[in-house]
Every structure is written in structure tokens, then in C-alpha cells.
N, C-alpha and C positions, 0 to 999 in steps of 0.2 A: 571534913564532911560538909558537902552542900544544903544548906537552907534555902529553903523558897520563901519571898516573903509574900506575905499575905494581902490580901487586900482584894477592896472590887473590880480595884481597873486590871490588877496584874496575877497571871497565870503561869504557869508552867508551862517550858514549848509543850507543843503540838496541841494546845487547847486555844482556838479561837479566842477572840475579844468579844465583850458585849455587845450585842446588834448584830452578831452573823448568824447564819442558818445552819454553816458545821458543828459539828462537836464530835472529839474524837473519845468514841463508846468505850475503846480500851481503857485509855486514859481517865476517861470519869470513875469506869468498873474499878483501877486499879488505885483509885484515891479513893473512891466511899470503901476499900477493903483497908487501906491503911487506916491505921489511928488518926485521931486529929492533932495537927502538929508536927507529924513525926516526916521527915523525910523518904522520898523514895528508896528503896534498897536495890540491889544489884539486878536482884529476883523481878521486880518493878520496873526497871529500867529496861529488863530483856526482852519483858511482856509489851510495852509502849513499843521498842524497835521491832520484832517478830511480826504485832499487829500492823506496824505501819507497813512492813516488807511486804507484806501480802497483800494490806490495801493498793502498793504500788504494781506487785504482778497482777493483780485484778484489772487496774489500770490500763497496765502494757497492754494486756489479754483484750481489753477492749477498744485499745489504739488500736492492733493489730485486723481486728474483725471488722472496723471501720476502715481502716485501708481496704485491706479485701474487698468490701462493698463496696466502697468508692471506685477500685478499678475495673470491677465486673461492671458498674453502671458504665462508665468510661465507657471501656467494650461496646454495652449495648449502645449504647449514642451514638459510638463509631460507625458498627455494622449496619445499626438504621438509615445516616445521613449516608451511608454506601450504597445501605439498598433506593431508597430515596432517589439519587442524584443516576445512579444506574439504571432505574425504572424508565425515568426521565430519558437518557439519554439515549438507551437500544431501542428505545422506541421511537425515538426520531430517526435514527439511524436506518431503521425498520421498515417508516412510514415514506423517507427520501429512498430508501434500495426499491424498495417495492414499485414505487412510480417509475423510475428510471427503466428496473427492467421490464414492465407493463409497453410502457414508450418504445424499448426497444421490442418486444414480440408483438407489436402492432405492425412498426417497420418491418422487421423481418416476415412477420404473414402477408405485407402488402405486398414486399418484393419479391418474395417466395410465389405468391398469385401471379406478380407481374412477370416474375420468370415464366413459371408454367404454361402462361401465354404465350408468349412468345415462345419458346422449345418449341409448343404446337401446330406454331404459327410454321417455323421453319421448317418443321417437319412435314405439316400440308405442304410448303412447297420443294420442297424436295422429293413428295411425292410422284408432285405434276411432271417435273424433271424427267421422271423414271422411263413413262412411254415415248420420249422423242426421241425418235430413233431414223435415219435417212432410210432405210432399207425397207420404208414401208411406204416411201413416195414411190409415184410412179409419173411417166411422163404428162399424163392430162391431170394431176389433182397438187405437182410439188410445189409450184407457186401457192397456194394457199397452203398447202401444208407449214411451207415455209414463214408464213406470215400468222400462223397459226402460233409455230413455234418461238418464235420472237415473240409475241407477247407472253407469251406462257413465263419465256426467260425473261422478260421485261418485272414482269407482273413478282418472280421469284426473288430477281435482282433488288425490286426496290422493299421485296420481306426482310431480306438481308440487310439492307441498308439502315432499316429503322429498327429492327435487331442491334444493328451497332451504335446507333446515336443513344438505344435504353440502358445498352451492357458494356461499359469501355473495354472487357476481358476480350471482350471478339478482334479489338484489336491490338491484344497483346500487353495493354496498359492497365496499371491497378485501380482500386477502387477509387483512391484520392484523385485519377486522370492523366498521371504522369505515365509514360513507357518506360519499364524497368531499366535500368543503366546496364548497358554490355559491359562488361571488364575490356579493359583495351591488350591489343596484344601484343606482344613483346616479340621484335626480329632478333630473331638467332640466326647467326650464321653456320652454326652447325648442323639447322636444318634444313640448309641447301642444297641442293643437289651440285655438281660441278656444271651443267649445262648455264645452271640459274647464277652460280658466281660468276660465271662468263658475262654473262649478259650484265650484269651489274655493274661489272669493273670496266664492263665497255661502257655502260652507259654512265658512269665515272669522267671515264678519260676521255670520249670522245669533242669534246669543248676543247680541253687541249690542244687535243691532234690535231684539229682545224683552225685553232690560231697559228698555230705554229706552222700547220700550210699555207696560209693565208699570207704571213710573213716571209715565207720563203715565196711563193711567185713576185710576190711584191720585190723583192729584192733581185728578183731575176728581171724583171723589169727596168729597173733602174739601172743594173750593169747593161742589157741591153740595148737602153738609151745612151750610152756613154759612148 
């Protein structure tokens, strides 16, 4: 049988030492029920472990509910420095889109303007174009008719021209100013005709033919001289 021995400084597990703030309530309830003296019994022993069992799931139970909080704060931390840093940064994005495309429907309304002009422009003179017609000169008025007309087409010509210095498209070139690239194109000889390989093959071999005439009077020459 185990004895506890007595004294001020020494206790029984699960009873703190003098100067702490725990003391374990089972443990004291289950010594002021014992006699004085007398050792714990089995019954005593089951009571001490039972209550500590539970002080430890009490524990757990509130390890657990402290996690939980802990990672619900977490969370919230996360989603605010998201919303936070997100606020921030679509609205930059927001504030940079916005300008850009203001800048561009500036340009686009000024060139769209400047277009319209000039269509109108071209269109006045294709107007003027419309009555010049010979069949309405006649022998005393065609000379100034004619000098009438010529400016008319002067005057049309040079609406044209500065229509093409505003729009590179009038001559066929893109915006950047380049003239789109033609694909080059590939001879086949199967889309010959027989007239057209004649000619070909003549114009082939006719260097030949003429060295090689050239080389024969030459030589007929020379037997000649003998």
C-alpha cells in the first residue's frame, strides 16, 4: 500500500506546490472526504484521474475553438489585404484605361471630322465634273468653254491630291504608310499556252543559234582566204 508523506513542502501528484494559484478542487474534495492519515483508495484514485480527464477534454475543447478563431481571423486578414490591394489596383487600371481610351475617341472624332471633310470636299468636286460635257460647246464660245473646263479639272485635281497627302488609303497604302505587299507570283509552265512556250524556248536558244552562226561564216571565211 502507498503512503504519502506528509508535510508543508510535499503533496500528492496533481496538487500544486505553495505559491501557485492552481489547486486541483477534485483532489482537495477527495482528501478533506478521506480520514486523516489514511491513504487514497482505488475509488479516490478514479475520482482524481476521471476529473483530470475531463479538465483535459475541457482543454482540448478550447484549444480547438481557439484554432477555429484563429483561422476565421486569418481569413478575414486575407480577404481584407485582397480587397485592400484590389481596390487599389482596378482602379488604377480604371483611371490608366479610361484616359487611353478618352485619347483615342478624341482622335477618332478629330479624324472622323477630318474625314467627313474631305469626302465633302471630294464630293463638291466631283460634282463640278458632272456638267463638262463637249456637246454643249459650240463654234464661237469652245475656247473659253475649254479654259473654263480645265480649271474646273485643275481646281478638282488638286481636291484630289490633298485628299491623298490627309488619307494614305487613296493610295492603296495602310495607315502606318507602307503599300500592302503583293504576293509574288509563281511561273508554271502548265499555264502556258503552246504559242507562249514557243516563244520562250525561242527566246532561250536564240543566243546559241547566233553564236554558232557567227562561228560558221567565220570559218567559211577563213577557208575562203586559203
Amino acid at each position: 500500500m502507498f503512503v504519502g508523506k506528509r508535510g508543508p513542502e510535499t503533496h500528492f501528484c496533481g496538487v500544486a506546490s505553495e505559491g501557485t494559484d492552481f489547486e486541483d478542487t477534485d483532489y482537495s474534495a477527495a482528501r478533506q472526504k478521506s480520514s486523516g492519515g489514511r491513504a487514497p483508495t482505488r475509488e479516490d484514485l478514479d475520482a482524481q484521474l476521471t476529473g483530470t480527464q475531463q479538465q483535459l477534454a475541457k482543454l482540448r475543447e478550447t484549444q480547438e475553438q481557439l484554432e477555429r478563431t484563429r483561422t476565421a481571423l486569418e481569413e478575414m486578414r486575407r480577404r481584407r489585404a485582397e480587397f485592400s490591394i484590389g481596390l487599389d489596383e482596378t482602379r488604377a487600371h480604371l483611371i490608366r484605361g479610361t484616359g487611353l481610351l478618352e485619347k483615342a475617341e478624341f482622335e477618332a472624332r478629330r479624324d472622323a471630322e477630318q474625314l467627313s471633310r474631305t469626302l465633302e470636299g471630294l464630293r463638291g468636286a466631283l460634282a463640278t465634273l458632272e456638267p463638262l460635257t463637249e456637246k454643249a460647246w459650240s463654234d464661237q464660245n469652245w475656247e473659253q468653254e475649254l479654259t473654263r473646263a480645265l480649271t474646273v479639272i485643275e481646281n478638282a485635281r488638286m481636291e484630289h491630291n490633298g485628299a491623298r497627302l490627309k488619307w494614305p488609303v487613296l493610295d492603296g497604302k495602310t495607315a502606318e504608310g507602307s503599300a500592302p505587299a503583293e504576293a509574288p507570283q509563281k511561273l508554271s509552265f502548265t499555264t502556258l499556252s503552246t504559242g507562249q512556250l514557243c516563244r520562250l524556248g525561242f527566246a532561250l536558244t536564240w543566243p546559241l543559234a547566233l553564236v554558232a552562226l557567227v562561228a560558221s561564216v567565220l570559218g567559211l571565211v577563213l577557208l575562203a582566204r586559203r
